[in-house]
Each structure stands twice: as C-alpha cells, then as structure tokens.
N, C-alpha and C positions, 0 to 999 in steps of 0.2 A: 471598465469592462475587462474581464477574465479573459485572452485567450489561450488556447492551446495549437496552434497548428505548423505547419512544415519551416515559417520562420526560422524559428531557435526549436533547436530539441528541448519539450519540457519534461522531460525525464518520466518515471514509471507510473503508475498509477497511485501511489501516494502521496509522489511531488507533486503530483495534479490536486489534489486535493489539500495538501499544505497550504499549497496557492492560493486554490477558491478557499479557504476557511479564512488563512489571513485578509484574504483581501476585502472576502465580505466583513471582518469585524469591525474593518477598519469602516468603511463607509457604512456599516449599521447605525455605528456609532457616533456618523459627523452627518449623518440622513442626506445620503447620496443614493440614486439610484445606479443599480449594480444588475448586472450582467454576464454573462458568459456565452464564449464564443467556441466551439469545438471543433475541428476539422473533422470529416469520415475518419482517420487514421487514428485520432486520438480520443475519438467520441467515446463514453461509456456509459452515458446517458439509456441507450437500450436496458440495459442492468441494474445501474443504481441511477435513478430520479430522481429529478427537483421534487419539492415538495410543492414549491410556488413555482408553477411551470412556465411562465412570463418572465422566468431570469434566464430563459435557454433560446439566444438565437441562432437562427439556422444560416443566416446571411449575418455580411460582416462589411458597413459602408469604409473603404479603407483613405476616403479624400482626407486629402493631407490639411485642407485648409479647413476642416472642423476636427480632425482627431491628432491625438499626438501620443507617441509611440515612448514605453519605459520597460524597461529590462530591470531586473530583481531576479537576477538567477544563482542558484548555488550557493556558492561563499561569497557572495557578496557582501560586505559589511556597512550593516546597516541594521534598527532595530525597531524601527518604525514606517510610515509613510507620511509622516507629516512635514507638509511642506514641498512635498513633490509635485503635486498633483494640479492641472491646470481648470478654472471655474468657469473658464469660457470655451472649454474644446471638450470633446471627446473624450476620456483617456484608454488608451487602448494598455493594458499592463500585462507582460508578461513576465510570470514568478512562479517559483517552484519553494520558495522559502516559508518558513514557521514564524511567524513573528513574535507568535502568543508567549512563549517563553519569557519574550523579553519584558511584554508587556503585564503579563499576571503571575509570573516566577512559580513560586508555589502551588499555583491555582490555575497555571494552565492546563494540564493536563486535564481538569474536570471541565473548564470554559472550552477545549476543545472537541470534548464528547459532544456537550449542551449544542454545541455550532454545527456539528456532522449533523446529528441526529433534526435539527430545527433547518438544515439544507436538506436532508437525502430523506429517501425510503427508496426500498428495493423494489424491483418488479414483484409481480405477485410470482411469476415464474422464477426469478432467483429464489424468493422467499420459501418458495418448494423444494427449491433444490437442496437450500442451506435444512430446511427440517426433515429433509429426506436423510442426510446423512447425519444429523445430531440426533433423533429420533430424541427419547427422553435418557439420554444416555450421560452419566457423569463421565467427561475425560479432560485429560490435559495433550498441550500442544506440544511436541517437536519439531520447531523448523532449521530449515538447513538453505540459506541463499546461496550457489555458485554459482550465477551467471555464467560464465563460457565454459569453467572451470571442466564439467563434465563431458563436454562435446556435445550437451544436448542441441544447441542452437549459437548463432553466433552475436556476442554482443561485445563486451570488452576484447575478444580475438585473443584470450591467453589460455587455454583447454591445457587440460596435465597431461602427460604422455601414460602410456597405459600402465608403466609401472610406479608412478607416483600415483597414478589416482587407484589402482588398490592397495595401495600401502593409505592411501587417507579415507578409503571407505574402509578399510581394515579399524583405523583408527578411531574412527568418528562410530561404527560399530561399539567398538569396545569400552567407550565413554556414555551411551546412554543406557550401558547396562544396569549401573549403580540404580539410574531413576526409574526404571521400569521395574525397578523391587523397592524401591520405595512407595512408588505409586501403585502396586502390583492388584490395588482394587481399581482402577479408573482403567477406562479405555485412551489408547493413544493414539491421537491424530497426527498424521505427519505430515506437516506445511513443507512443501519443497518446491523448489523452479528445476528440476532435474528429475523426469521420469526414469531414468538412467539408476540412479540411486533409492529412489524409491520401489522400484522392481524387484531390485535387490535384496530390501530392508523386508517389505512383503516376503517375498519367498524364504526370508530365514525362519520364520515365524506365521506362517496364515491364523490369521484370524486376532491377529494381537493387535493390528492395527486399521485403524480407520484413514481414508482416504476422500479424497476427491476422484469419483467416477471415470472424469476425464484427466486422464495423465499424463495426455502429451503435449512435450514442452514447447509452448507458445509465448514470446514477449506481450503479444499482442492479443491473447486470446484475455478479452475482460468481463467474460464470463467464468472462465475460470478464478481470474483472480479477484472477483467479486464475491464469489461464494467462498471461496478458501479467507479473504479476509473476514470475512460476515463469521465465519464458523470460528476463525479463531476468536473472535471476541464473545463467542457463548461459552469458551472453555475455563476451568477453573485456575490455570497458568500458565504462561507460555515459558519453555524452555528453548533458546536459542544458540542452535551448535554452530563454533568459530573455528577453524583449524586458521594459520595464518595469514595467509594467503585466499583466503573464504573472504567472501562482503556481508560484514554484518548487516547492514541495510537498514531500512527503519518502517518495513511495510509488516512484520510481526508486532513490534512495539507499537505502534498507530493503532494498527488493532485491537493489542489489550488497550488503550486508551479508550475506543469505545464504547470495551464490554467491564471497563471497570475491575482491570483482573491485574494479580501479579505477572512481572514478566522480569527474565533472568537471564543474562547474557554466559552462556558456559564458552569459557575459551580451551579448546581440546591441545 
C-alpha cells in the first residue's frame, strides 16, 4: 500500500506519483494487491482519478501486528523493491522515488506514460479546464520552478532580496527571447509556481501568452497543478528556464513524459 500523509513529507505532486507508478509496477508485476492511502492534505484524487477506483482507500488500519512500515524516500539508494517486502503483513510503503529508470533504462520513460495513463484519468471538470485553455491551439511550454525564490509562498525559506530578484527576472526575460522568434508561430504557455513573475511576463507582452486562469501561487492548490501538468503534456515542447540558484525540479519533464514530447533544460 501507497501512502502519502503527515508521517514523512512525501514531497510535490510528482513525487506522489513517482511513488504510486513505481510502486504499482512493481506488484503489477509479482500480482500483489496494491493500494493507496492519501491523507485530506495530500489527496489529489478530486482532480486526477483512479481508473480502478478500488485501489483508493479512505481509511488506513495502522496495527502494528499485521502491517509493517518502509521508507523509500529521496536519495535513497536503491533500485529496486525486491526482497523488501513482507508476505505475511500489510506493507505500508512510503516513496517518492522513480524506480523505472533502473528497471527499463531506455524504455522507461515510454513504460512510465503506459503506467500514468493505465492508473489516472482526470475529472471531467479538470478535463474542461485543461481544453479550455489549449483550445485547438498549437504551442510550446516555458516553465520556470522557484519555489521561495520569488516571495510568492513559503517553502525552501530562501526568497531573493528585491534587487537580485530584478536582476534575475531581468535575466531570465532576456533569455527567452531568442525562442519566442524561433517559435514566433506557436502560442506560448507559461508553466510557473510564481504568480509574481508571471504577471510580469503577461504584462510585457498581452496576448503572446497562454496561462492558467488561476495564478495564485499555491503549494497545495492540485487543481492548479493538475491542469498546468495535463496542458503541458499536450504541448509540442517543453522549454525549461534555470538561473542557478532556480530548482530545476522534475514536474515539467514527467509531464512531457506523458504527452510524448521533447523537453530541454535552458540554463540562463
């Protein structure tokens, strides 16, 4: 069984889903019954849904004397599950990690699609939101991860002072100019966790770019970053701006992984 709840912090909405994909391959593949466990805080089931809704418990039996508890978090090093795993207990697993790498090198990234897509579908209500805003429109992606970096919310606690952080939207500006005239037929959508900078980027230009509706910046909003993942992976590439002290992160790339797309890490 999958959990996610106030335990251990299992990280963003990507790490959630590393987790459940690795986890379910592994017991798809040794015909274990599987599970997932979600707490209110880390639920995102409203948004994106099982497919097979009999793997989503709402209760979670936590006796010690049938279940037994395993951590797989981060860097852990490790590149499998085999042999961990107890056949007479419960197993309660909590992981944020990618296994498939190790296990299909080459071919994970397409076994990772195949596992999203054969776990999830969206609500019908995301599903609208995501075709509300791609309409039949050809575009590529700009995202831009800073976590605290802009002041919008508090997460890592490291925000720039106000004269570094317009010297780096000066800079990160001036770096996707090159690709907005190379792509100067496509629409540009811009993936960000910082309403702050996106406001910005809008107002140098209306109308050149595409957004998500709802712009303010939420760790926890998983509607937002539900539909913002969904849309980038209908895009024709993702572009991803790095200044260096920026988190490149891995919830744009996961993305293209689902939708089958290039994706390009720019370091500004």
């Amino acid at each position: 069984m999958y959990i996610a709840d106030s335990i251990v912090y299992p990280g963003g909405l990507v790490d959630r889903l590393k987790g459940i994909i690795s986890l379910y391959d592994y017991v798809k593949e040794n015909n274990i019954p599987f599970y997932v466990h979600l707490s209110e805080k880390y639920n995102f089931i409203p948004f994106l849904k099982f497919n097979n809704i009999d793997i989503y418990l709402n209760e979670l039996d936590r006796d010690i004397n049938t279940s037994k508890i395993f951590y797989f978090m981060d860097n852990v090093s490790i590149q499998n599950y085999n042999g961990y795993f107890s056949y007479n207990k419960i197993n309660h697993v909590y992981t944020n990690i990618d296994l498939l790498k190790y296990k299909y090198a080459n071919d994970s990234v397409r076994k990772w699609r195949l596992l999203f897509n054969e776990l999830f579908i969206p609500t019908q209500y995301i599903q609208d939101k995501v075709d509300d805003i791609i309409k039949s429109r050809k575009f590529i992606v700009f995202s831009f991860r800073f976590r605290s970096r802009m002041g919008d919310f508090v997460d890592d606690d490291l925000p720039w002072d106000e004269e570094t952080k317009l010297n780096e939207i000066n800079l990160l500006n001036r770096a996707i100019v090159k690709f907005t005239l190379d792509y100067k037929d496509f629409n540009i959508y811009v993936a960000t966790d910082s309403s702050t900078f996106l406001q910005q980027l809008i107002a140098s230009n209306p109308g050149q770019y595409l957004h998500n509706p709802n712009i303010n910046a939420d760790m926890n909003n998983y509607e937002l970053s539900i539909i913002e993942f969904l849309v980038i992976s209908k895009a024709q590439k993702v572009f991803q701006f790095k200044r260096p002290t920026m988190y490149s992160g891995a919830f744009s790339r996961y993305a293209s992984y689902v939708g089958n797309i290039k994706y390009e890490l720019v370091e500004v």
